[in-house]
Every structure is written in C-alpha cells, then in structure tokens.
mmCIF file of the C-alpha atoms, coordinates in Angstrom:
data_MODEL
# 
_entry.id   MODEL 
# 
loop_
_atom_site.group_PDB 
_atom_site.id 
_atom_site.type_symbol 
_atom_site.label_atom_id 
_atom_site.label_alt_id 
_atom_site.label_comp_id 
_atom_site.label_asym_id 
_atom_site.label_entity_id 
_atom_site.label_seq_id 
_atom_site.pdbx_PDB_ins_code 
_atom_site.Cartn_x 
_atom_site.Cartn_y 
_atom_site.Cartn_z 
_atom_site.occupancy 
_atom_site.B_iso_or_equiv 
_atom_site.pdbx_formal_charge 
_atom_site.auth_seq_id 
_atom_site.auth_comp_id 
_atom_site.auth_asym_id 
_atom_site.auth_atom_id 
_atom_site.pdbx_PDB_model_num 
ATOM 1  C CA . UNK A 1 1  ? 106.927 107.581 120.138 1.00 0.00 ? 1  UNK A CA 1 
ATOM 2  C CA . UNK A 1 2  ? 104.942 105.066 118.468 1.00 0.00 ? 2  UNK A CA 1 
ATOM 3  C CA . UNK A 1 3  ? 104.182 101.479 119.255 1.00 0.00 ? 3  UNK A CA 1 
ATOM 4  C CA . UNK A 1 4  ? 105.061 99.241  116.813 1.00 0.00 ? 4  UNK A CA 1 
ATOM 5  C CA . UNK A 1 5  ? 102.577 96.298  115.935 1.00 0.00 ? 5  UNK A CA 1 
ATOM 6  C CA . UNK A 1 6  ? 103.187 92.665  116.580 1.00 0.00 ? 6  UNK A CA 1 
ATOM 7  C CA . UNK A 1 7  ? 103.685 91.119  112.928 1.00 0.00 ? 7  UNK A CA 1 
ATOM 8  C CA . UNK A 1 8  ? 103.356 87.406  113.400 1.00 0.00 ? 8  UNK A CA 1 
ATOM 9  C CA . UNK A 1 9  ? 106.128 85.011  111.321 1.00 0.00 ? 9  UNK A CA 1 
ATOM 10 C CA . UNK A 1 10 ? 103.455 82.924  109.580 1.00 0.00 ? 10 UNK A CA 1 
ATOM 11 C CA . UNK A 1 11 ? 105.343 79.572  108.183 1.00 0.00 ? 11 UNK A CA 1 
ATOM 12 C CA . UNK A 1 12 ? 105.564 79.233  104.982 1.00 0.00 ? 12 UNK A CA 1 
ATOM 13 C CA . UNK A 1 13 ? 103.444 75.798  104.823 1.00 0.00 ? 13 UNK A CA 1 
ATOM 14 C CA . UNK A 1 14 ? 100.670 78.262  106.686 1.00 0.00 ? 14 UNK A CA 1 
ATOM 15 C CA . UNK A 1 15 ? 101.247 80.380  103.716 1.00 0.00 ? 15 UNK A CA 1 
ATOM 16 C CA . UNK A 1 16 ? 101.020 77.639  101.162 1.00 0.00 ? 16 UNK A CA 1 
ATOM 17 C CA . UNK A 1 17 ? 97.791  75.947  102.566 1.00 0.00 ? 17 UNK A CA 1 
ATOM 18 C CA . UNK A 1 18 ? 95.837  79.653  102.718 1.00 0.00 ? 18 UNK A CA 1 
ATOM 19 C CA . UNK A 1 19 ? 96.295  80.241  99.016  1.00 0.00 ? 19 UNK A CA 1 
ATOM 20 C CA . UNK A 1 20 ? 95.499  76.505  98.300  1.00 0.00 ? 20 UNK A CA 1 
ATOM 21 C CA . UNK A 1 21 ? 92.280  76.796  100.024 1.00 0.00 ? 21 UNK A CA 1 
ATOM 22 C CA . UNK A 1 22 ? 91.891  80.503  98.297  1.00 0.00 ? 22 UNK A CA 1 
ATOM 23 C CA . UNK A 1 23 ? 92.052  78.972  95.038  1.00 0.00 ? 23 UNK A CA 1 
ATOM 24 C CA . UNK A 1 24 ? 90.276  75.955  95.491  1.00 0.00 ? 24 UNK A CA 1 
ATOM 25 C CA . UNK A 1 25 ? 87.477  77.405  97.478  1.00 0.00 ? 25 UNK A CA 1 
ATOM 26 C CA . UNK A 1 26 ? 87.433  81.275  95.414  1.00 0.00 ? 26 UNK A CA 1 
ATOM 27 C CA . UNK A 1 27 ? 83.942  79.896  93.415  1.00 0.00 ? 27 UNK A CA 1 
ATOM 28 C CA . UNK A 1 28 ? 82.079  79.322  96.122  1.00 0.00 ? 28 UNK A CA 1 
ATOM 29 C CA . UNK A 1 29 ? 82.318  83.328  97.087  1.00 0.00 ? 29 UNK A CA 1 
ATOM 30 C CA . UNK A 1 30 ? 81.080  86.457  95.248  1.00 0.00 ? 30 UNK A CA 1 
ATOM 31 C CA . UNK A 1 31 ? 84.776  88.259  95.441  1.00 0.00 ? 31 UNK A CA 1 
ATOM 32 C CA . UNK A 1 32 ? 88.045  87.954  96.652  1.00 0.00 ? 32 UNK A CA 1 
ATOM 33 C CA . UNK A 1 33 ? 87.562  89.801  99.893  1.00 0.00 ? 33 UNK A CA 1 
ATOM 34 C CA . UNK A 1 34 ? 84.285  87.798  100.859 1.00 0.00 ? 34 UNK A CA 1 
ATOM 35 C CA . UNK A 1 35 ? 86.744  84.606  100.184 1.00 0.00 ? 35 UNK A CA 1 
ATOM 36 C CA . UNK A 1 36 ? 89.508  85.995  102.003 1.00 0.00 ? 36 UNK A CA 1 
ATOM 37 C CA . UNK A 1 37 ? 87.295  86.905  104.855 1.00 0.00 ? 37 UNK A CA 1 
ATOM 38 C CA . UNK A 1 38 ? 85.452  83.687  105.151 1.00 0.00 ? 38 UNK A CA 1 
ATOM 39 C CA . UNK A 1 39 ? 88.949  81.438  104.834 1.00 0.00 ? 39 UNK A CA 1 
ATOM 40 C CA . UNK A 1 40 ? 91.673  83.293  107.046 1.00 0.00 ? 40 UNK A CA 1 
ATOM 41 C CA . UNK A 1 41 ? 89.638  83.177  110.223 1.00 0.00 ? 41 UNK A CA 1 
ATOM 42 C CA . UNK A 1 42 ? 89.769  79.374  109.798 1.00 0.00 ? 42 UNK A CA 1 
ATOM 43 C CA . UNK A 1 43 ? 93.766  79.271  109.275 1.00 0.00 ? 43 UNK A CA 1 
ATOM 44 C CA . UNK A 1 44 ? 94.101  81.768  111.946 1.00 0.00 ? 44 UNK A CA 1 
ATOM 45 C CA . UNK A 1 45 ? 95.832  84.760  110.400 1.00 0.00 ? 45 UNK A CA 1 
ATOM 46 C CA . UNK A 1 46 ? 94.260  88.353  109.456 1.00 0.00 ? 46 UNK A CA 1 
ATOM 47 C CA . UNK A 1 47 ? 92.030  88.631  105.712 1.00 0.00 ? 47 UNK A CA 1 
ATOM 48 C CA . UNK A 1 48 ? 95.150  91.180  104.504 1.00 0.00 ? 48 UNK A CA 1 
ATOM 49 C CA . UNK A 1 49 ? 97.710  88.492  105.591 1.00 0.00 ? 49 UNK A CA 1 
ATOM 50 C CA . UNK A 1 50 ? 95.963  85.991  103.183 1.00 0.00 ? 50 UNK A CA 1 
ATOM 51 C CA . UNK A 1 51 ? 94.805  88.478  100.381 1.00 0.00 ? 51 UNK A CA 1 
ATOM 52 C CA . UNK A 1 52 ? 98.877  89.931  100.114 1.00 0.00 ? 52 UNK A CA 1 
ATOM 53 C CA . UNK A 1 53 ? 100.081 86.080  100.414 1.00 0.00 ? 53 UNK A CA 1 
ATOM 54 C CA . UNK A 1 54 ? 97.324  85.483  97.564  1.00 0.00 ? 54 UNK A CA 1 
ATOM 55 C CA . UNK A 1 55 ? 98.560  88.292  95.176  1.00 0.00 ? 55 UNK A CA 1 
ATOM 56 C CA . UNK A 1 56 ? 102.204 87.160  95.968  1.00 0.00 ? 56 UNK A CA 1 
ATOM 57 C CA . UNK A 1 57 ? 101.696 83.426  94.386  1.00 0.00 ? 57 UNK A CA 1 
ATOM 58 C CA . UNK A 1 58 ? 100.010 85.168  91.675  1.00 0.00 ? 58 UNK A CA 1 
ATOM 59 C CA . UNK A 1 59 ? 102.851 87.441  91.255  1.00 0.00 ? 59 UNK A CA 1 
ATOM 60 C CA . UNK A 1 60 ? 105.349 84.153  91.330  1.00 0.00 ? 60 UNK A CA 1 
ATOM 61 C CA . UNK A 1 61 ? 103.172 82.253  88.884  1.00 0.00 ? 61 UNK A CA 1 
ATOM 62 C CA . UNK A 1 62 ? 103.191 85.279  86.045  1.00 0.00 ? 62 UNK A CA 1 
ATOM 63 C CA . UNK A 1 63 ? 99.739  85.779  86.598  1.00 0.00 ? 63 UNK A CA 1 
ATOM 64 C CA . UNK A 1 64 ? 99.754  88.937  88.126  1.00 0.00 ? 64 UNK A CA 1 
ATOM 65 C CA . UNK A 1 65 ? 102.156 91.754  87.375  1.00 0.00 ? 65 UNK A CA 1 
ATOM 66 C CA . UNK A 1 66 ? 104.690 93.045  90.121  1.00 0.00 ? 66 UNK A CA 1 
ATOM 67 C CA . UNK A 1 67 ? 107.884 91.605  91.452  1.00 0.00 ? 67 UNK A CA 1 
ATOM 68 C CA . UNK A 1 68 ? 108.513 88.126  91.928  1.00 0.00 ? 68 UNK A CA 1 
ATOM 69 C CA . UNK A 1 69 ? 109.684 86.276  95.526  1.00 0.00 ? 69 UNK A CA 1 
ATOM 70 C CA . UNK A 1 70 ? 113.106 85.901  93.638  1.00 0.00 ? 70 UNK A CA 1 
ATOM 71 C CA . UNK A 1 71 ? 113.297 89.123  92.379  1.00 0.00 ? 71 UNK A CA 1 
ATOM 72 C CA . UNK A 1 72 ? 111.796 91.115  95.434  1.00 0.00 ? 72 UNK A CA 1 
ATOM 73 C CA . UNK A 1 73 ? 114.516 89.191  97.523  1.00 0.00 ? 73 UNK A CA 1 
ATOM 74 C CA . UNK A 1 74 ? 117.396 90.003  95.405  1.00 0.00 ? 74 UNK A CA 1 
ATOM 75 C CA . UNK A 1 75 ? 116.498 93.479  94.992  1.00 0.00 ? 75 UNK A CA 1 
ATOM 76 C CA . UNK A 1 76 ? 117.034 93.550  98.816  1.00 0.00 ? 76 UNK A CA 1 
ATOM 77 C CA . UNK A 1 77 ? 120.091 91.653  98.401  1.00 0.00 ? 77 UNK A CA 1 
ATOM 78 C CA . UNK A 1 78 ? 122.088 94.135  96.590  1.00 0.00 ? 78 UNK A CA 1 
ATOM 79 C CA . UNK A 1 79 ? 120.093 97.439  98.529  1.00 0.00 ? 79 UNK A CA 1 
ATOM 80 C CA . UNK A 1 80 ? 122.185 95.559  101.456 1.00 0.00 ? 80 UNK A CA 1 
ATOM 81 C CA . UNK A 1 81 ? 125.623 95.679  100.180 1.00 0.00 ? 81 UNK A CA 1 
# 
C-alpha cells in the first residue's frame, strides 16, 4: 500500500494574493516557471501549487481554454447524484 501525500488546504485569499503577485510581478522574469519559482517560496506553498492556481484564474477570466471554477464544480455536482 501506498502513502498518500499531505495536500495542504491553501485559503483562498492565499490563492488570490499568489496570482496577484504572478501577474503583477510576471515582467520582471524570463518565463512563467522562473516567476513561479521565484514567488511561491515567498507565499509559502509549492511552484505547481501557484502555476495550477495561475492557469485556473486564467481559465475563470476566458483567457485560457479549459473548464471554469463554476463549471468544474458543477460537473462534480451532478457526477455526485
């Protein structure tokens, strides 16, 4: 049997300020991942964490293609019933 990992609940202000800082920040790197690497150490959570928080906003603001928070959530919603 497998361990599972410890995912940490990150609150959603956390969240909010790490993509903030992502896009207000993003010029000052060469790439994404240099950006995301640079800023998550400083909010305390993991590059991925802020790169898949990143892409979700995106996602949410139509600038990005994929599921939205609201549709992602009521997909799950109705898989449940």
């Amino acid at each position: 049997m497998t361990k599972r990992r410890f995912t940490p609940a990150y609150p959603a202000e956390l969240r909010d300020r790490g993509v903030r800082l992502c896009r207000e920040n993003r010029a000052d790197y060469t790439t994404d991942t240099a950006a995301y690497r640079a800023i998550a150490p400083k909010l305390g959570c993991s590059p991925d964490s802020l790169r898949v928080w990143c892409q979700q906003a995106e996602r949410d603001a139509g600038q990005r293609a994929g599921l939205t928070s609201a549709e992602s959530s009521s997909r799950i919603a109705e898989s449940n019933k």
